[in-house]
C-alpha positions in Angstrom: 26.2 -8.0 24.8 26.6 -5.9 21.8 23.0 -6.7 20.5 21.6 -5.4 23.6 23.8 -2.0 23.8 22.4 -1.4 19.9 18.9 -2.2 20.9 18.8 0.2 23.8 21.1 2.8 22.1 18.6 5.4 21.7 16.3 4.2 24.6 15.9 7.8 26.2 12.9 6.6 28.8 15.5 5.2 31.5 18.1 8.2 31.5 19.3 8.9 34.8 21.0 12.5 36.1 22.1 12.8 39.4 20.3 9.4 40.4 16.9 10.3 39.4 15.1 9.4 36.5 14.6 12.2 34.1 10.7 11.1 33.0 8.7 9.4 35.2 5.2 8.3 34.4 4.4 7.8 38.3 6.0 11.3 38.9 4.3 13.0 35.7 7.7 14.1 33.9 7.3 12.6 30.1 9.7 13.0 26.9 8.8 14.6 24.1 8.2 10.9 22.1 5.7 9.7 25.4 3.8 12.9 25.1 3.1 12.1 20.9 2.4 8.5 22.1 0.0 9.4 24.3 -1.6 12.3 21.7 -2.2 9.9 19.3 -3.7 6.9 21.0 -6.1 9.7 22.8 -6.8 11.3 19.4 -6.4 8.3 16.9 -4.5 10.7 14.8 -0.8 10.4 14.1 1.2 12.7 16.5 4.7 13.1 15.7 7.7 13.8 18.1 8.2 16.7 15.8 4.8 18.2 16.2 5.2 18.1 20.0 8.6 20.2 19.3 6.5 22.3 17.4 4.0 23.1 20.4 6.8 23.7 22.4 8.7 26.7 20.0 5.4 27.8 19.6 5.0 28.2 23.9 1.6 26.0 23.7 3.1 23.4 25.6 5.0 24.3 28.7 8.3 21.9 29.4 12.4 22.6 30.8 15.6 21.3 29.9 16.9 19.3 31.7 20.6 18.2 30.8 20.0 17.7 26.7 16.3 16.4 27.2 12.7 18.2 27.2 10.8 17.1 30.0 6.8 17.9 29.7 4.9 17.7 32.8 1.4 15.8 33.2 -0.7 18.7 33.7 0.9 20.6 30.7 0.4 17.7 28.5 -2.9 17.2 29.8 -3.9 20.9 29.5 -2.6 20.7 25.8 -4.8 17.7 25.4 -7.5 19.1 26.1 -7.2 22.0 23.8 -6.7 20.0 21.1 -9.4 17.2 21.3 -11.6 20.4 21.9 -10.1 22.0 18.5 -10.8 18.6 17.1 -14.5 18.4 17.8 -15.1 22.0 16.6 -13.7 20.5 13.3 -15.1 17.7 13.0 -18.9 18.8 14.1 -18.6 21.7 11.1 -17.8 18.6 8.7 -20.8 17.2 10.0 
């Protein structure tokens, strides 16, 4: 099944260390590409795995390494969410 090894090649939401699943939606761990996902469907703007890298060198969003993946969790993204739809509105009511 070569065709299913290329089309899950760079699948990182069903890595596995030491048994356990590095993100977990029930659990609240997320990769770097769930949290822009989830940024831009809440914020109908385009959110960018590389924009969530940028929040985290930049220290606004909390995450840890784990092996050679960023794991955010819920509340951090949440918190981060927050911030931004707030930074949003402040924008867009002075356009207004």
């Amino acid at each position: 099944d070569y065709d299913y090894y290329r089309s899950m090649k760079y699948v990182r939401d069903k890595r596995v260390i030491d048994g356990k699943k590095v993100f977990d939606l029930q659990e609240g761990r997320y990769s770097v590409h769930q949290v822009a996902k989830i940024f831009s469907t809440a914020l109908h703007l385009n959110y960018s795995p590389s924009t969530v890298y940028y929040f985290i060198r930049r220290g606004k969003l909390k995450s840890y390494k784990q092996g050679n993946y960023w794991v955010i969790l819920k509340k951090d993204a949440m918190e981060l969410l927050e911030k931004e739809e707030n930074r949003y509105a402040k924008k867009w009511c002075k356009e207004a």
